[in-house]
N, C-alpha and C positions, 0 to 999 in steps of 0.2 A: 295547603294542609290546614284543617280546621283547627284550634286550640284546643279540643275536646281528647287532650292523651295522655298517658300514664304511662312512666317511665318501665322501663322490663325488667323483671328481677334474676340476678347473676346470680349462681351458690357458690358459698364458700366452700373449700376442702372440711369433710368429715374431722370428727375426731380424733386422733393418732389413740385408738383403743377400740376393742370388740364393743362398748357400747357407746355406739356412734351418735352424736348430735349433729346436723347440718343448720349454718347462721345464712342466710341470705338478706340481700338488700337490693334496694332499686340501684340498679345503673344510670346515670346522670346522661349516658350521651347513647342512650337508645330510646326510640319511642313506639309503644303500641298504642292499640286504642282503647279508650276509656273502657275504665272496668267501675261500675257505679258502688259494687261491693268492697273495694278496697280500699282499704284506711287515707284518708288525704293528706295525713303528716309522714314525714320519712321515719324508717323505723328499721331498726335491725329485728329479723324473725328468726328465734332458737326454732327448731323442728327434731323430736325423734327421726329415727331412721325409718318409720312406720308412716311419717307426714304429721301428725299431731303436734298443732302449735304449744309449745312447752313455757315460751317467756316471749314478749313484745319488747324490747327497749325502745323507747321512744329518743329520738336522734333529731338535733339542733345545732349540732357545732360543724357544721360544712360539708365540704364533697370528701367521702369514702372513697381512698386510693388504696390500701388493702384491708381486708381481712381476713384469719387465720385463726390457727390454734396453737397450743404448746401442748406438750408433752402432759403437763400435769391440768390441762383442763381448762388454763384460762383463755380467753378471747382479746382477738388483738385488734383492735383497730386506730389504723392510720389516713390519719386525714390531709389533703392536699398543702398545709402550712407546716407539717414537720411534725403535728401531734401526735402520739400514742396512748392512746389509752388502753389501760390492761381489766377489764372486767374478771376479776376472781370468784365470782358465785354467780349462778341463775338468776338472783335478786337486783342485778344493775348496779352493784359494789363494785369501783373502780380507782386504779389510782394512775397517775400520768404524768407523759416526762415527756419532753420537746427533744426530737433527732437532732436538732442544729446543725452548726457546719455548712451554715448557709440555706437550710433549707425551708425556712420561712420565706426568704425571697426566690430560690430557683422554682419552688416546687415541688412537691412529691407527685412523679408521672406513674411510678405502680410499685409493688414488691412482692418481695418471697419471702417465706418465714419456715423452719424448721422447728424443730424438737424444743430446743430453747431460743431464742435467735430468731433475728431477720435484718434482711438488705432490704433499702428502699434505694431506687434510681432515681436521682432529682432532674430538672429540668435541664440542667447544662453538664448531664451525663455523670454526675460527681456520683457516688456510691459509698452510703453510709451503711454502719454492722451497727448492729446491736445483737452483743453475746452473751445475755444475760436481762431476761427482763426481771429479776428482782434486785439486781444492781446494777440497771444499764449506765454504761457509760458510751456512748452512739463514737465511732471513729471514722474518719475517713478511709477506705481501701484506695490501692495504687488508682488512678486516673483512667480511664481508655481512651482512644485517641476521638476527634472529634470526628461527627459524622453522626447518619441517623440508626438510633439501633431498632431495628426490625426486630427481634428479640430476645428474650433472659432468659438465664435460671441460674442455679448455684446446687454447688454440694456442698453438704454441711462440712463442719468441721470433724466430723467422727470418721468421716470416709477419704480424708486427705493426707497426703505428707506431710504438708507443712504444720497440718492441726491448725492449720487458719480456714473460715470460709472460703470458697473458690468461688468468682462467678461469671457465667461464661455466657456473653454475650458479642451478637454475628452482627457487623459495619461492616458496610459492602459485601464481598463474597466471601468472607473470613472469619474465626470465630477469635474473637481477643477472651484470655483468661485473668481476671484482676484476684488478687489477693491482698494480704495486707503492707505486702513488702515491692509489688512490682506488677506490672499486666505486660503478660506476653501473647505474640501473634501466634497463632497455630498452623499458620498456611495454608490455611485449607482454600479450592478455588472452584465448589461447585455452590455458594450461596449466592443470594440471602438467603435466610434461612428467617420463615415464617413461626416456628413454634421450635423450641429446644426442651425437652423433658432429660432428664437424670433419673436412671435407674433407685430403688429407694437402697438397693446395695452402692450408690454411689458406684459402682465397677463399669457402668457403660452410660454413655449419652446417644439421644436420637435425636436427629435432625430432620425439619420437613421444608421442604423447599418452594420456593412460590412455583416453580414449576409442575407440582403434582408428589414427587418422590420426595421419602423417606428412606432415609439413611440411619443404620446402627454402626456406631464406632463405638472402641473401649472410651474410656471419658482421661486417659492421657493420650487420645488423640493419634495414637500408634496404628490400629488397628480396625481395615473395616470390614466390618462382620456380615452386615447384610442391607441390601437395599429393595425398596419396594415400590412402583410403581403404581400409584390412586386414580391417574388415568382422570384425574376431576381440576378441572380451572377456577374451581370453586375453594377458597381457604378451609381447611377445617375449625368447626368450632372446639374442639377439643382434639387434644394431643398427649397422652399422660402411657405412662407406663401399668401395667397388669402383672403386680408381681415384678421377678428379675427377667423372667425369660418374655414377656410379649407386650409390643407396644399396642393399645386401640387411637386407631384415629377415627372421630366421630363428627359426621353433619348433624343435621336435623333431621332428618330420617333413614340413616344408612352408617353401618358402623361395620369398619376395618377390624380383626386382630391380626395384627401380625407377629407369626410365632420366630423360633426358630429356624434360622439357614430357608428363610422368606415362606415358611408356612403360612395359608392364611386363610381365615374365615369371614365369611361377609354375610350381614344380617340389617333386614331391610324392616323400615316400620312405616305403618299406613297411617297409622293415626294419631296426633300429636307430637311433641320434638322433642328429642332424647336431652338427659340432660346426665353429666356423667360428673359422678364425686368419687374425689380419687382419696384416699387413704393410706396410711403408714403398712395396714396390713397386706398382707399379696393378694387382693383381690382390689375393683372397682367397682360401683352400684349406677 
């Protein structure tokens, strides 16, 4: 492989609001090939929902393990030692506060962020909240047990009993649920499970499995509602809910819905690779 490559850009999730901005950034551990037209420093890219570059932030402080948005507009980003920076304007006005809790030394391996709030997964599986970024104070959630997690998600706290974040993530063939008080096993014994999405009603979780299928359960794990067969050995690049009632699972050129009691629509594209931003509202772009 020649040195002559530039890394691929991943999109963030849209704005939680009708007028949508999408942030994207280079992913560190994908390579395409050189494109002579694009900037040679890392950069976060604000974008309308129309494509139109809106703000560059130019980016020096390490590898980007999430980015997000909140509720009221600001942009989150978390960097592989524990930092958060909260950008509050289009202008690159920022203020920041270190996750701790070990996680300068474990690592931050990725997160999830809702309405206010975010979990980041550290390296030695430890799972820190932050429920409030204008007075976070980052806490440990219960533990999961050790083992590789294949992967996450969480429901906010607006959709739970406990009114704690929930976040459910599948070691071995099972889905463990942490919270802030305890992580419990679910039983379940048809994973791993490749991609986990939550409903934005919090009311159901899907599961896709390195085997091809997609499974809908209620998200207390009681109940399963429907399963779908992809028939592909191939992972999905995307896996996100449409709305309450339909999951899309999406390749690069081939995109699932699946509705209702296993409804389903498939749509195929010839040219160039789908790229899907999911949103607070009941639709996907």
């Amino acid at each position: 492989m020649s040195g002559c490559t530039s890394r691929a850009l991943i999109v963030c999730t849209g704005l939680p609001s009708d007028t949508q901005h999408t942030a994207l950034y280079r992913d560190e551990e994908k390579l395409v090939a050189f494109q002579p037209t694009r900037p040679s420093k890392p950069s976060i890219d604000i974008h309308s929902c129309a494509g139109k570059l809106i703000r560059r932030i130019n980016w020096d402080q390490g590898s980007i393990k999430g980015l997000g948005w909140s509720e009221d507009e600001k942009l989150l980003v978390v960097t592989a030692d524990g930092t958060v920076r909260c950008y509050y304007d289009l202008q690159g006005e920022f203020t920041q506060f270190p996750l701790g809790n070990g996680a300068d030394e474990a690592g931050v391996k990725s997160c999830r962020f809702y309405a206010h709030g975010l979990v980041a997964l550290l390296g030695n599986n430890a799972l820190v909240s932050v429920s409030s970024y204008d007075e976070p104070r980052p806490k440990l959630l219960a533990p999961p047990p050790e083992g590789q997690v294949h992967s996450w998600n969480l429901i906010p706290p607006a959709y739970t009993l406990s009114r704690s974040v929930e976040v459910l993530l599948s070691i071995s063939q099972t889905i463990y649920v942490s919270d802030a008080s305890e992580c419990e096993d679910r039983f379940l014994d048809i994973g791993p499970f490749t991609h986990i999405a939550v409903s934005p009603n919090g009311k159901f979780s899907a599961l896709y499995t390195a085997t091809g299928k997609a499974h809908v359960i209620t998200s207390d794990f009681q109940t399963r509602l429907s399963e779908h067969d992809s028939r592909s050995k191939i992972p999905p690049k995307y896996f996100e809910w449409c709305g309450n009632d339909a999951v899309v699972i999406a390749w690069e050129d081939e995109v699932h819905l699946v509705g209702p009691s296993g409804s389903l629509a498939k749509f195929f594209y010839d040219s160039g690779r789908v790229h899907i931003v999911p949103g607070q509202c009941p639709w996907i772009r």
